[in-house]
Each structure stands twice: as structure tokens, then as C-alpha cells.
N, C-alpha and C positions, 0 to 999 in steps of 0.2 A: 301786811306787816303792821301796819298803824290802822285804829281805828280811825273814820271818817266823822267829825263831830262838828253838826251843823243847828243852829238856832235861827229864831226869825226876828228875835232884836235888833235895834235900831243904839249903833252911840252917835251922840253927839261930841268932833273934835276940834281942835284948834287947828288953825293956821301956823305950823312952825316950818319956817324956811331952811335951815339948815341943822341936823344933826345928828350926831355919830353915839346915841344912847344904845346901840343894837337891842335886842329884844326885850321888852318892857320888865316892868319887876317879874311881875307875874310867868312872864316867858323865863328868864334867869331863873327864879326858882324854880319852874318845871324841872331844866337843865339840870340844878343843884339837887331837886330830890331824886330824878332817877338815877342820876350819877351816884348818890347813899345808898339805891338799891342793889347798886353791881358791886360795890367795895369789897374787899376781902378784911380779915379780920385783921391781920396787919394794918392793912390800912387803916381800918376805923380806929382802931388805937393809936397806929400817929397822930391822924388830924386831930382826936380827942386830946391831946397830948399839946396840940398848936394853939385851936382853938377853944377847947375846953367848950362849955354846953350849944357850942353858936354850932348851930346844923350847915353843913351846905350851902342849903334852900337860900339860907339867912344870908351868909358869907357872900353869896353872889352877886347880892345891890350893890355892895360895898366898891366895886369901884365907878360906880354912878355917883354914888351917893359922895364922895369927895369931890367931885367936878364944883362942889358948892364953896371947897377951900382954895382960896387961890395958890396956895402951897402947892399945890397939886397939877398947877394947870400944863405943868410938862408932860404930864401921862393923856393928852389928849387924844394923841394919835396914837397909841396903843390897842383903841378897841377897834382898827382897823386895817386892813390894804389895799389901798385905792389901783387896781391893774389897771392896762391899757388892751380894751376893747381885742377882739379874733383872737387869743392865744390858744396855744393847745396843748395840751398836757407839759412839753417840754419847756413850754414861753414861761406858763407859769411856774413851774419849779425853778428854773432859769432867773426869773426874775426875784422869787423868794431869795433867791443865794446870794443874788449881789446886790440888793436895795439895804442901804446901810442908813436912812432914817427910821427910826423908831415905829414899830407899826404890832400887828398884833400877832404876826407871825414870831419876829426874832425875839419881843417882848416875852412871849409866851416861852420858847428858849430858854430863857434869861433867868426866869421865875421856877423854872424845873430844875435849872442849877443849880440855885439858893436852895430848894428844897431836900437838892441829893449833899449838900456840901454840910459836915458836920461843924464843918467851923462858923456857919451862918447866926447869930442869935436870935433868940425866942422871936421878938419884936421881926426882924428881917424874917422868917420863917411865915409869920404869919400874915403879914405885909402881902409874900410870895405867895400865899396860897388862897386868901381872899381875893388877888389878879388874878390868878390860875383857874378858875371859879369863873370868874368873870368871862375873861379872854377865850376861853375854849367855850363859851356859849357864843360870845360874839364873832369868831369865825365858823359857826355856823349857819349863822345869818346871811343870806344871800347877799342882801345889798352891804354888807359890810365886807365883802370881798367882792365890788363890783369895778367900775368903771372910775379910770380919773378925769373924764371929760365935763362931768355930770356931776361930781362928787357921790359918786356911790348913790345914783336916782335922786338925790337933793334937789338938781336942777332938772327932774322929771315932774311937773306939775300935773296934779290929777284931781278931781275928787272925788270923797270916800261917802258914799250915800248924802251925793248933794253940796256935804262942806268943802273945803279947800283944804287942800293936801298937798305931798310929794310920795312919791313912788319910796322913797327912802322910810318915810312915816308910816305907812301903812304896812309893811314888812317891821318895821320895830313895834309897834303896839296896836295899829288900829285894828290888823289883821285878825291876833291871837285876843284881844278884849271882847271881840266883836261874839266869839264865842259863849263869854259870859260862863265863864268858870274858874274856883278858885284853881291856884296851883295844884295844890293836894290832889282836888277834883279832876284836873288835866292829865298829872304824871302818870295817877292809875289810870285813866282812861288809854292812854297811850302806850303804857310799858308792857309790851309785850312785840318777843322778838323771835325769832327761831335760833338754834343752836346753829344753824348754819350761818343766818347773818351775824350770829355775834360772834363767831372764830372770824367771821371776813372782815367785820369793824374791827377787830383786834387787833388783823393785822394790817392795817390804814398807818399811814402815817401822816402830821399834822400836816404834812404838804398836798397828800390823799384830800383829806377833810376838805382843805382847803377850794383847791381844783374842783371837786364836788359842788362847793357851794359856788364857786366862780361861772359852773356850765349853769346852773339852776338861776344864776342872776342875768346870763344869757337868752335865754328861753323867756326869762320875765320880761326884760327888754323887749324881746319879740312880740310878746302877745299883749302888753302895756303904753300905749303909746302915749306923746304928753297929751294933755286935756282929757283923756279917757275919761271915763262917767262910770266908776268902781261901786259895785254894789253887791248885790244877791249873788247874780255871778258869776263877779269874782271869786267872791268865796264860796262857792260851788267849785268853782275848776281848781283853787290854789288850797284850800284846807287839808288836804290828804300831804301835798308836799311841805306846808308848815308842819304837820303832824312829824312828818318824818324826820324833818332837819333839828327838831325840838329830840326827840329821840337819840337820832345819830348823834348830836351834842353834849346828852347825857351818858351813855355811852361811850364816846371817845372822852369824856371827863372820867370817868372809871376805872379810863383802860389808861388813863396817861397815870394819875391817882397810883393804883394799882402797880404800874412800870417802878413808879418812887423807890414804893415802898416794899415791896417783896423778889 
């Protein structure tokens, strides 16, 4: 399904202890450009219509990049949902339906309203579609639909070729940089899917998506433990399912996209 893309470079990262940026720029606009590649042509004339010449790709930082306004700091918990450890398909839809804090399930809800409702304005519309952008990469980030014990691998300490890390960090950025490729470079390297999987992502729903990524942050857990010594690898065993969830993300942003608009 996904190409396997492995390098022998070395990064150097920081020490950050907690946070909920889900998958790096770089990862977002993967998400953002192949999601432009599945659109229909309705679509790309609304968004063009919202956002005018901002691609995607672009559109995606955009709700990282606010974390820097304090205006903003109520949309924290939106790029994620913290579950509670052994659910099973039923725990977590379950839990989706009745968790009534802000998180990046019902957010994302929210944002598809604004954009089906004609009475929303320009300004709200595009507000809605630069989080919609956003949020459907970030639930496909495993540790942003992980565990609330932990905070989503935060309180999973590890390090990533030597430095000091969290299991949360290294799924948001150290994973997909470690690669050493631009967006551009990744999206094609990766967009290619069969007509079979893409009738079956179609018909996914974001509680699907979800669930999805909540078994895969299960499985990391298991084979991740704290202190671990994350290196070569790792990113041997874990780069085919970064590949895919970076996919599936663009994807199910095309197929929600797409739902809008036609």
C-alpha cells in the first residue's frame, strides 16, 4: 500500500516534555497535499473560493501556528482525545458520543457544520477549514488518540538516537524528519493506493479513523517501553505504519472535503 522510506541520517532534538502539536509541519502538509490530490472539482472551487491561492499543504500549520496567540489558547485541546487504556471498538465510539470537552473529535464535527451551513461568513468558513485541515491530520496521529494516564506518551520518556525524548515527540516530528524529506517529496513518494482501499477509506467514518489510530497507539505502547533506546530500529519496524497513517489522513481529509462539497 505505502512505500517503505528509510534513510541513514542522524537528527539532533530537543528535550520537550509535553505536547499536543500532532504531526510536524512537514507531516500536516503531507496530509494537506494528498488530500488536494483526491478532491473533486467542486471541491477545489469551494476551497478556492475560501481560501483563495493558500493550498492545503499551507492551510494545515495554521492551527499550530496560532498556539503562538493567546487569543487562541481555548483551541488547545482540539488537536486531540486523550482515551482510557483496553477499549474496544464499542468503548471507543462510546466514549466519542458522550465526552462533552472540547477535543478533536467533536471539534472536527463542529468545523464541518460551519462549512455545510450557508449562513456561516467568509472569515468563519475559513477559520472552519484551516482546523478541518488541521484536526483530520491530527486524528490520525496515533499518540493524539492515545491514552489519558500518560497524556497521549508525554509521560512515556524515551530517547531518540541518544537525545531525550517522549513517546509523544517522536510520533509528532522526530519520526517523519528523521526521514529527511520535503513534503512534496513524501506525498508522492507515498500516494499510491488501490481502488479497493480507497472505496474502503471512503467508507470510514471519523470514529473509524479514529479507532484505527487508538489500536496502532496500543501496539506502540506494547512494543515502546519508558527509557527505551529509539533508533535505527525503530524506524525500521514503525516507518511503513507512519507511511500509512500520513496516507489514510490525506485521504480521509478528501473524503470528509469531498462529503461538503458535492
Amino acid at each position: 500500500m505505502t512505500k517503505y522510506i528509510k534513510t541513514l541520517a542522524l537528527l539532533a532534538v530537543f528535550f520537550i516534555p509535553f505536547s499536543a502539536g500532532a504531526w510536524s509541519a512537514i507531516g500536516h502538509r503531507i496530509v494537506g497535499q494528498i488530500a488536494e490530490n483526491h478532491l473533486t472539482k467542486r471541491s477545489r472551487k469551494a476551497i478556492l473560493g475560501i481560501l483563495g491561492t493558500e493550498s492545503l499543504a499551507m492551510a494545515s500549520n495554521w492551527g499550530d501556528f496560532i498556539k503562538s496567540d493567546s487569543n487562541y489558547d481555548s483551541l488547545y485541546n482540539w488537536h486531540f482525545v486523550n482515551l482510557p487504556a483496553g477499549l474496544n471498538q464499542v468503548g471507543v465510539f462510546s466514549y466519542l458520543d458522550m465526552e462533552k470537552e472540547p477535543n478533536v473529535y467533536n471539534k472536527t464535527l463542529q468545523m464541518i457544520s460551519v462549512l455545510k451551513n450557508n449562513q456561516s461568513t467568509a472569515d468563519q468558513k475559513k477559520f472552519a477549514l484551516r482546523m478541518l485541515v488541521h484536526m483530520v491530520g491530527d486524528l490520525n496521529q496515533p499518540m493524539h488518540t492515545a491514552h489519558k494516564d500518560d497524556l497521549g506518551g508525554n509521560k512515556v520518556y524515551v530517547t531518540w538516537f541518544g537525545e531525550k525524548s517522549n513517546l509523544h515527540k517522536v510520533w509528532d516530528d522526530q519520526l517523519i524528519d528523521y526521514q529527511r524529506l520535503s513534503y512534496t517529496e513524501f506525498a508522492e513518494a507515498i500516494d499510491f493506493s488501490t481502488k479497493k482501499e480507497l472505496i474502503s477509506w471512503k467508507g470510514k467514518s471519523l470514529k473509524d479513523y479514529i479507532y484505527g489510530s487508538y489500536l496502532i497507539s496500543t501496539k506502540i505502547y506494547e512494543t515502546t517501553k519508558p527509557e527505551a533506546k529509539l533508533g535505527y530500529k525503530y524506524n525500521f519496524d514503525y516507518v511503513g505504519t507512519l507511511n500509512a497513517q500520513l496516507l489514510k489522513g490525506g485521504i480521509c481529509l478528501a473524503n470528509v472535503i469531498n462529503d461538503i462539497y458535492n
